[in-house]
N, C-alpha and C positions, 0 to 999 in steps of 0.2 A: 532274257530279252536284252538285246542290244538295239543302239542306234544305229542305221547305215554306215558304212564303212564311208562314203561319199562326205556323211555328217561329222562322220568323227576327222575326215581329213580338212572338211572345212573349216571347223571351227579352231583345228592345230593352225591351219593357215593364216585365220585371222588373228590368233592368238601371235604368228611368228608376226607377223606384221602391226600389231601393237606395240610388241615390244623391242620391235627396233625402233619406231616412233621417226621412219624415215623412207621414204622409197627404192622398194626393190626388183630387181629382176626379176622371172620368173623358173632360172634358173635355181637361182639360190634361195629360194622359198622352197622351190621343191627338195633340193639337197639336205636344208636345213630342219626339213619337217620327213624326210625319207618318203616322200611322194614322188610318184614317175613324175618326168614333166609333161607330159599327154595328159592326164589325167587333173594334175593343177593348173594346166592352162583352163579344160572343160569348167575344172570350180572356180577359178577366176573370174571365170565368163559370167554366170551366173551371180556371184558377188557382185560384179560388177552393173549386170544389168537390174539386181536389188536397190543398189545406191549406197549397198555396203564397203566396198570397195572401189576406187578410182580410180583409171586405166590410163594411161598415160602412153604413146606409139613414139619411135622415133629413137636416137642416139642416147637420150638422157629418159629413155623410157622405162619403165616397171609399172609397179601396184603401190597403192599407201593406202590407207583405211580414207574413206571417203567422209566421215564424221568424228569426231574424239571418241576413246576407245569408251566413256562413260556413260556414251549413246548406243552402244552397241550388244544387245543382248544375246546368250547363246540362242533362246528361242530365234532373234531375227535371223540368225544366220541358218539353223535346220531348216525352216521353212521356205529361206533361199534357194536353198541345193534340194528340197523333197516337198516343199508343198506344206500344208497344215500336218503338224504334227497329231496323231489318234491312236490310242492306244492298238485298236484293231476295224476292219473296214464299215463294222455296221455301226461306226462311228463317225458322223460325219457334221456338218457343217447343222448350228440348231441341233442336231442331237438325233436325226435322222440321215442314216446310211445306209448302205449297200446288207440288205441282209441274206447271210447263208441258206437260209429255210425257205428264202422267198417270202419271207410274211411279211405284211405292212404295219406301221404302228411302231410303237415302243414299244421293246420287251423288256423284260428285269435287268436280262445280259448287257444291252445295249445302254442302259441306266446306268450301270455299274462301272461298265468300261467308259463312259460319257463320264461321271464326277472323276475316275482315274485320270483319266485323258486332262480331265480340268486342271485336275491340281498339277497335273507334271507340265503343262504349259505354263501356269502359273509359276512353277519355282524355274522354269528357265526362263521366263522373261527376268524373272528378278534377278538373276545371275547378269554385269554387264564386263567386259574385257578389263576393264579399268578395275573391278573386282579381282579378278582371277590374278593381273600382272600385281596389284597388293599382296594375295595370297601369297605370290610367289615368291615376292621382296620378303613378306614373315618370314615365309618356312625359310630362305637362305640364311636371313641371320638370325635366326633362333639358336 
C-alpha cells in the first residue's frame, strides 16, 4: 500500500521548501524535487490554498512555507492534496463510509480499518517538517 504519488510529491515539496528556509520559484522546486512543473504548480496551488504554503506573483515571486516548518505536519499536507486520509472507502468521516456490500451500520471490516486509519493519522500528524529537516541534519553528520 502506498500513498498517492500527488502526496508523496507534496510533501518532497514541502520538505524542499523548508529546507531552504527562503522563497522559491516554481521552477526550481520542480527541478530540485524532479517534478514536472505542471504538476507542482497544480500542488502548489492546493498548498497554497491550505494555508500551507504562501504564494507570492510578480518579479520577486515564488512559494515559502506559509507557517514555520514546526507547525507543519506530514498529515496537514496529504490532506491538502487528497482530502482525509482512510485506510480504505468504507471508512469515512465518524467511522461510517461508503460500503461495498451496500450494507448500512458498522461492520467488523470497517472497525478494523477505522482504528488503522486512526493510528496512521495519528503518527502523521505527529511527524512535523522541522522533525524530518532534524532527522536529516542527524543522519548527515553521523
Amino acid at each position: 500500500m502506498h500513498i498517492t504519488q500527488e502526496s508523496d510529491y507534496a510533501v518532497r515539496i514541502v520538505f524542499c521548501l523548508a529546507r531552504a528556509g527562503v522563497r522559491m520559484d516554481a521552477r526550481s522546486i520542480s527541478e530540485q524535487m524532479c517534478v514536472t512543473l505542471r504538476f507542482s504548480l497544480k500542488i502548489l496551488g492546493k498548498l497554497a490554498q491550505s494555508g500551507i504554503v504562501a504564494s507570492y506573483k510578480g518579479n520577486r515571486g515564488g512559494y515559502e512555507l506559509a507557517r514555520p516548518a514546526s507547525e507543519i505536519t506530514l498529515l496537514q499536507v496529504i490532506v491538502a492534496v487528497e482530502g482525509p486520509y482512510r485506510l480504505c472507502r468504507c471508512v469515512g468521516p465518524e467511522g461510517a463510509g461508503e460500503c461495498s456490500r451496500g450494507a448500512s451500520g458498522c461492520c467488523s471490516f470497517q472497525r478494523v480499518f477505522g482504528r488503522i486509519s486512526d493510528t496512521i493519522n495519528k503518527e502523521l500528524d505527529g511527524v512535523t517538517f522541522q522533525d524530518l529537516l532534524e532527522d536529516e541534519q542527524a543522519s548527515t553528520t553521523a
